[in-house]
N, C-alpha and C positions, 0 to 999 in steps of 0.2 A: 734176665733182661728180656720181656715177653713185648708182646704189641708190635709199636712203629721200630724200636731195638731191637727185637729177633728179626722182623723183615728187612733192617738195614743190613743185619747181618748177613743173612742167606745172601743179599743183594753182590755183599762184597766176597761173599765164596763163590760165586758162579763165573767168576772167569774176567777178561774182559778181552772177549771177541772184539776185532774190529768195527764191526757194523754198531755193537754196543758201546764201543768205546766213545768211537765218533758220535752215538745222541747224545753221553753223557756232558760230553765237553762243549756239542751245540750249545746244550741247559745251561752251563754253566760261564759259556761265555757270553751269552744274553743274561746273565743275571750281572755280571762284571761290567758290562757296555750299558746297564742301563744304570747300575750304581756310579759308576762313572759319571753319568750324563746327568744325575740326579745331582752329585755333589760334586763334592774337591775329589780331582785328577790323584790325590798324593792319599794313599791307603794311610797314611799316620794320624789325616784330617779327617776322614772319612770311614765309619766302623763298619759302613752297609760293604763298601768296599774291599776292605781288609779281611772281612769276615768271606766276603766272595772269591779272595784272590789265594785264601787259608786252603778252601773248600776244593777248589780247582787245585793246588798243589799238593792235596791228600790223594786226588785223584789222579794225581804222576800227569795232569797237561804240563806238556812245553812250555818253557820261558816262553819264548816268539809267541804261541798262542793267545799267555794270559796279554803281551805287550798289544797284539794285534784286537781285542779284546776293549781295551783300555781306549785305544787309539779311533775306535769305530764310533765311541759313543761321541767325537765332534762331527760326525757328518750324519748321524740318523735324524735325519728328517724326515718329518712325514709320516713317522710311528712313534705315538704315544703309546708306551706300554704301564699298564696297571697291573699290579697284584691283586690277583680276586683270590677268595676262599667260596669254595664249593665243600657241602656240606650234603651227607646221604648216606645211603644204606649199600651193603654189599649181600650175598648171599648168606641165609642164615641169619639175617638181622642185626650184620656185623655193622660198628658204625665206621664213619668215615669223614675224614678230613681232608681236603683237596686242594694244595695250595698252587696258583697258575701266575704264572708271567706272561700277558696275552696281548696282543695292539687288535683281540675281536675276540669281546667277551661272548656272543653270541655263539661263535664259531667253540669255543671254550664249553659253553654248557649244554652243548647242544652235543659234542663229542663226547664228552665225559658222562650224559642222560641214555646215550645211545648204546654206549656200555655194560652200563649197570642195567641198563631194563633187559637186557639180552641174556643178561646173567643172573637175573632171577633179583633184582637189586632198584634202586630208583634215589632220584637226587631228590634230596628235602629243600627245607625252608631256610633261610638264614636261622639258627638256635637250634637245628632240630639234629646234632650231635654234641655239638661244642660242651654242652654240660657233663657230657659221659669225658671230659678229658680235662685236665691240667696243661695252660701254658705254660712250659718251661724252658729257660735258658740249661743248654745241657752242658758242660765242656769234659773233655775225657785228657787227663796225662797218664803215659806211660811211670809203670810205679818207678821207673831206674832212671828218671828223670829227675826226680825231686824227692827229699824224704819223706814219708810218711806225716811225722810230726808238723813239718810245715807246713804241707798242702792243708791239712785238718786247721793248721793255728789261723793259715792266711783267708782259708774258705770262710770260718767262724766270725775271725774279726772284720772280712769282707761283707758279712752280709747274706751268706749263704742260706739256701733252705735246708740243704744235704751233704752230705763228703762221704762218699765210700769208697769202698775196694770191691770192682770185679775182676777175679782173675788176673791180671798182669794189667791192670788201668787204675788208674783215682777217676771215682766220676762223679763230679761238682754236679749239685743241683742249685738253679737261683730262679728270681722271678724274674720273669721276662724283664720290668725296666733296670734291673740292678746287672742284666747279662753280660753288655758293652764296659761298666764298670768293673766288674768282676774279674773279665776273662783280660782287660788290660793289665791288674796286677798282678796275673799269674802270667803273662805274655814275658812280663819282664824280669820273672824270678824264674823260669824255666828255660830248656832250649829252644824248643816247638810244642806245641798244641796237638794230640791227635787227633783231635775230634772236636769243633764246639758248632753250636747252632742251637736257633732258639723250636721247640718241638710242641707238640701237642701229644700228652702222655695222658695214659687211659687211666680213668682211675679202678676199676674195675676189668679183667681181661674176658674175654668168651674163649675157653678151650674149644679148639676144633680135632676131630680126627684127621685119621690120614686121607680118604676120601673128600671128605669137605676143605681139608688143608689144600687139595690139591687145585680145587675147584678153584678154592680164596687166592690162591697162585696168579692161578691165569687171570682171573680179574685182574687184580694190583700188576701182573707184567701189560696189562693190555693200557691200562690207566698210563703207564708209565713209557710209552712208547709213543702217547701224544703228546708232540712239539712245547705243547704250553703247560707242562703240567713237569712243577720244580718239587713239589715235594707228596708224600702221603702219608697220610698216620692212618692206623686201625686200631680196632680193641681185640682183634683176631688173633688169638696165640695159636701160633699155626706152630701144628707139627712135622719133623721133616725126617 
């Protein structure tokens, strides 16, 4: 699992200090308060929702938090928040996918340029990665969850592009509009979900060394550390 999968990975071995814990659940509760506000209050009607509130419970937030969360998006006023895709290069010519949750896109690309050109990097054009990547709906079950046979029969007859086995996971691949379809009839032949979300998978990786892995580190921690910026993909297989 190389790319935006081994960097989520490293992401979830590295701890979760408090100072990191508290950005991660910031993210995640602005993504909950605006799926809220965007749709139906009830995660059963709403998949931007239920997929946000999945997300937040993989990351051990609080009940109270996701409630408090939910609750906010009837008094935000006064901030329109959009989802931009910022799109550029990392050190070494690595590409990059930049997904934001911003109420100032300005203040978005203007962080996120200030970044990358410090680090030897630069934000492109709308197109000018997206083709080095595959949208995909991803979702992951734990294998002691469901048998084997099933998940394979349910993925296939559902529509799937992929069904494997990594290590102790089944991980569904689908296309992004089939993802919400998908991941509801395995919602309800399983107990929980570990993992699902729709991603931007490389179709090609750039092996990095240990020195340049370390550099591509600090970029992507620094990226991740501004307020409006919910997701990242690379084509970087960093090594660790």
């Amino acid at each position: 699992m190389a790319g935006h999968s081994h960097w989520a990975g490293i992401k979830h071995k590295k701890g979760r200090a408090d100072k990191e814990r508290s950005k991660i659940f910031s993210k995640l509760s602005r993504e909950i308060t605006v799926a809220a506000k965007l749709g139906d209050k009830d995660p059963d009607m709403n998949p931007r929702l239920r997929t946000a509130i999945q997300a937040a419970k993989q990351a051990n937030m609080p009940k109270d938090n996701i409630t408090r969360a939910i609750s906010k998006s009837e008094i935000l006023n006064g901030k329109d928040y959009e989802n931009l895709r910022y799109e550029g290069f990392g050190p070494f010519n690595t590409g990059l996918i930049i997904e934001t949750l911003t109420d100032n896109k300005n203040r978005s690309a203007s962080s996120i340029r200030t970044i990358l050109q410090k680090n030897g990097g630069r934000l492109g054009e709308s197109g000018s990665t997206t083709h080095l990547f595959n949208n995909y709906g991803i979702i992951h079950i734990e294998n002691n969850k469901i048998k084997e046979d099933e998940v394979f029969e349910i993925s296939i007859n559902a529509g799937a592009v992929d069904c494997s086995q990594i290590n102790n996971i089944y991980e569904i691949i689908t296309k992004k509009e089939d993802f919400y379809k998908i991941k509801t009839i395995l919602d309800k032949r399983t107990d929980s979900l570990l993992y699902s979300s729709i991603e931007w998978r490389a179709l090609n990786y750039l092996k990095l060394n240990k020195e340049q892995s370390k550099k591509m580190l600090a970029v992507l921690n620094a990226l991740e550390e501004l307020d409006d910026v919910q997701n990242i993909f690379t084509n970087a297989n960093i090594e660790t």
